[in-house]
C-alpha positions in Angstrom: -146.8 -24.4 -13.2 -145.7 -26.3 -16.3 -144.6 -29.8 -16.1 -143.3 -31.3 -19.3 -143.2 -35.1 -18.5 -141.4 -36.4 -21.4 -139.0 -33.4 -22.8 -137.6 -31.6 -19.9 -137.7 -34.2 -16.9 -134.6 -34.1 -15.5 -131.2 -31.9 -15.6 -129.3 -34.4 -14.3 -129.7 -38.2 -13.8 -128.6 -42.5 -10.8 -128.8 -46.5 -10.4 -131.6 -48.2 -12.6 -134.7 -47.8 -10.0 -137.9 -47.6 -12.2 -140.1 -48.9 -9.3 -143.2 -50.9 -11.3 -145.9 -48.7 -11.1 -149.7 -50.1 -9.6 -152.2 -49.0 -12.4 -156.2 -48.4 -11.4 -158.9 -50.7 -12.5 -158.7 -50.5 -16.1 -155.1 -48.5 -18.2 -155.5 -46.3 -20.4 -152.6 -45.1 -21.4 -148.6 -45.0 -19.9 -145.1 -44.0 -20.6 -141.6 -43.6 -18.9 -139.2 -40.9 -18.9 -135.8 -41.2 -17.8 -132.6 -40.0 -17.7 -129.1 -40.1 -16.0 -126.2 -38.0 -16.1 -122.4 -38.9 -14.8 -120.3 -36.2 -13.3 -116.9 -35.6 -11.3 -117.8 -32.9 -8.7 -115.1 -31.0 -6.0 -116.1 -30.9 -2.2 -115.7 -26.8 -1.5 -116.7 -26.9 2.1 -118.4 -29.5 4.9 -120.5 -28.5 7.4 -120.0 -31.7 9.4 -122.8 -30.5 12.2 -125.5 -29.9 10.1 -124.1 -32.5 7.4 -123.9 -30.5 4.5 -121.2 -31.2 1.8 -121.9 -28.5 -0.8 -119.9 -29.2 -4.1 -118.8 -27.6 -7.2 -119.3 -28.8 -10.5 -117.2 -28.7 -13.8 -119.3 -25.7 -15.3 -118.8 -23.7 -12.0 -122.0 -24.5 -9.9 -122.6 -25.5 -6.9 -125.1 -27.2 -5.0 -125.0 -28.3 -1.6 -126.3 -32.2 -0.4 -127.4 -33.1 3.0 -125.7 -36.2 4.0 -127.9 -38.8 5.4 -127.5 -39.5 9.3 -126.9 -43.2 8.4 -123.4 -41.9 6.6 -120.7 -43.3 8.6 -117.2 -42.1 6.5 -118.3 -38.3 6.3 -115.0 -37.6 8.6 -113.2 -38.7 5.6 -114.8 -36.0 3.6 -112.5 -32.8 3.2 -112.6 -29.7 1.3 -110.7 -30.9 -2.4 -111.8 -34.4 -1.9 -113.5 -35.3 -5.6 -116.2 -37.5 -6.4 -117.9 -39.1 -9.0 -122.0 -38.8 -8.8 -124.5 -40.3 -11.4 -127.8 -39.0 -10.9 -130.9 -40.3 -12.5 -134.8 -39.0 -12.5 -137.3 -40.8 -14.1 -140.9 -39.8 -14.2 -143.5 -43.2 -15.1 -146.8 -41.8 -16.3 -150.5 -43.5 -16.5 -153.3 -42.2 -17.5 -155.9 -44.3 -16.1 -159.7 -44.2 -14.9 -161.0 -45.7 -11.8 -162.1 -43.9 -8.4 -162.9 -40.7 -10.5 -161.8 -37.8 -8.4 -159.9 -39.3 -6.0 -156.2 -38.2 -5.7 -153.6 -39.8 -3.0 -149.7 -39.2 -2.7 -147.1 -41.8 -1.5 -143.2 -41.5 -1.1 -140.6 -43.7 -0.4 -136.9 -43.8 0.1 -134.1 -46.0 0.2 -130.6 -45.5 1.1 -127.4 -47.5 0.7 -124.2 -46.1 2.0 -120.5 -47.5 2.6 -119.7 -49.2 5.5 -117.6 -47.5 8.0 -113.9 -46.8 6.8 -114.8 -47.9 3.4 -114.5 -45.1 0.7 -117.3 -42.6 1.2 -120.3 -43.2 -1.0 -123.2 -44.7 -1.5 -127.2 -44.0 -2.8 -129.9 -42.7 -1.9 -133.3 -43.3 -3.9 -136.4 -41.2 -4.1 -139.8 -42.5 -4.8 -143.2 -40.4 -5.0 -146.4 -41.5 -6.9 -149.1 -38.8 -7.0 -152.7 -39.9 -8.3 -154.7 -37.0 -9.4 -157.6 -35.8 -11.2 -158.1 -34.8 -15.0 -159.4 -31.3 -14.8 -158.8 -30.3 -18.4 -157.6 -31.9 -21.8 -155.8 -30.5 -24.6 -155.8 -32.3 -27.5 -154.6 -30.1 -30.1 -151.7 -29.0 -27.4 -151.2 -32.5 -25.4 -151.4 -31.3 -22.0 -153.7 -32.2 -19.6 -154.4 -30.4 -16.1 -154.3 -32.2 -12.9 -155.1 -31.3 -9.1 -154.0 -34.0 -6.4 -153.2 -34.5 -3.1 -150.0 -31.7 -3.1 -152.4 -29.2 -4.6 -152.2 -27.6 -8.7 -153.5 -27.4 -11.4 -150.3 -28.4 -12.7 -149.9 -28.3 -16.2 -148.4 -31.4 -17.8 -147.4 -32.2 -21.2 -147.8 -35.8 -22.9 -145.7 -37.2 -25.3 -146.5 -38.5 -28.8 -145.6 -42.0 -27.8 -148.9 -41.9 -25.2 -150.9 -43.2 -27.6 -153.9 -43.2 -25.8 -154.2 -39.9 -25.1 -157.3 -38.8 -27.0 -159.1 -41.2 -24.8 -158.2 -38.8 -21.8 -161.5 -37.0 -20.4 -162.2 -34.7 -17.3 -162.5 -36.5 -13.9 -159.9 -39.4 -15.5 -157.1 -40.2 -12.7 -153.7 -39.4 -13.6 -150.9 -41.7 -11.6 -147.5 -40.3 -12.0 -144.1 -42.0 -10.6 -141.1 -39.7 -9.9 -137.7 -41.9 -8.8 -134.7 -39.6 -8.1 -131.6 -40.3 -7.2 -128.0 -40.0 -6.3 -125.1 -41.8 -6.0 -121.7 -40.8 -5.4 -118.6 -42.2 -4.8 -115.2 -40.3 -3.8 -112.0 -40.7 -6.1 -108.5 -42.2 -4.5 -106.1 -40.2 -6.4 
């Protein structure tokens, strides 16, 4: 699998959470990728058992989002209801040595919502850092292979602005950041 880390991160982009990042002993080299998008999306149907809202957007698609258990206004929620929804992805990148060949995984997640009888809305935020091992460099192309805790090789491409990069060398540790999220927020028309 290809990942390109700084041209094709995200598709769509939410709230300004670029979690700081730990580094490993010494850094080599880092860079941030981000992106958000704003949108106005139509509720098409709720499935208020398994709390599913699935939406339409303005090209046509649609995409269905699993309401968190904590929402307390999804009653309000009805087939036509509109919302507005900014979602964000950002993927933090650092190319660093220490613990050769070790790789870990983390996650985190953090949700706000609206209290109850509030307009429905709120956030929820997405964290995952993934350490994992250097098992081949590409200079000429910029990529470099990894294989961590959730498996690969993935493939991942670095950006010019890594300046670093030609310091990269097998059994380097690779810590990547992924934040995702979404926050939405229905319209009173």
């Amino acid at each position: 699998m290809k990942f390109s880390i700084l041209s094709s991160v995200s598709t769509l982009a939410l709230c300004s959470a670029l979690v700081s990042l730990p580094l490993h002993a010494q850094e080599k080299a880092s860079n941030i990728e981000a992106g958000a998008i704003e949108t106005i999306v139509t509720v098409v149907e709720v499935d208020r058992e398994a709390r599913v809202v699935t939406v339409v957007g303005p090209a046509g698609g649609l995409t269905s989002i699993n309401v968190p258990p904590e929402a307390q206004n999804l009653d309000q929620v009805q087939p036509g209801s509109r919302f507005r929804v900014v979602y964000l992805a950002s993927v933090v990148v650092a190319l660093s040595t220490g613990q050769p060949g070790t790789s870990t995984s983390s996650t985190g997640r953090s949700v706000t919502l609206a209290p109850k009888g509030d307009v429905p809305g709120g956030s929820v935020v997405h964290t995952r850092q993934i350490d994992a091992v250097v098992e081949k460099v590409d200079q000429d192309a910029r990529t470099v292979t990894v294989r961590g805790m959730e498996g690969g090789p993935r493939e991942l491409e670095v950006d010019q602005s890594v300046k670093a990069f030609d310091q990269v060398k097998v059994g380097d540790t690779v810590t990547i950041q992924f934040t995702e999220g979404l926050a939405m927020r229905m319209l009173r028309e």
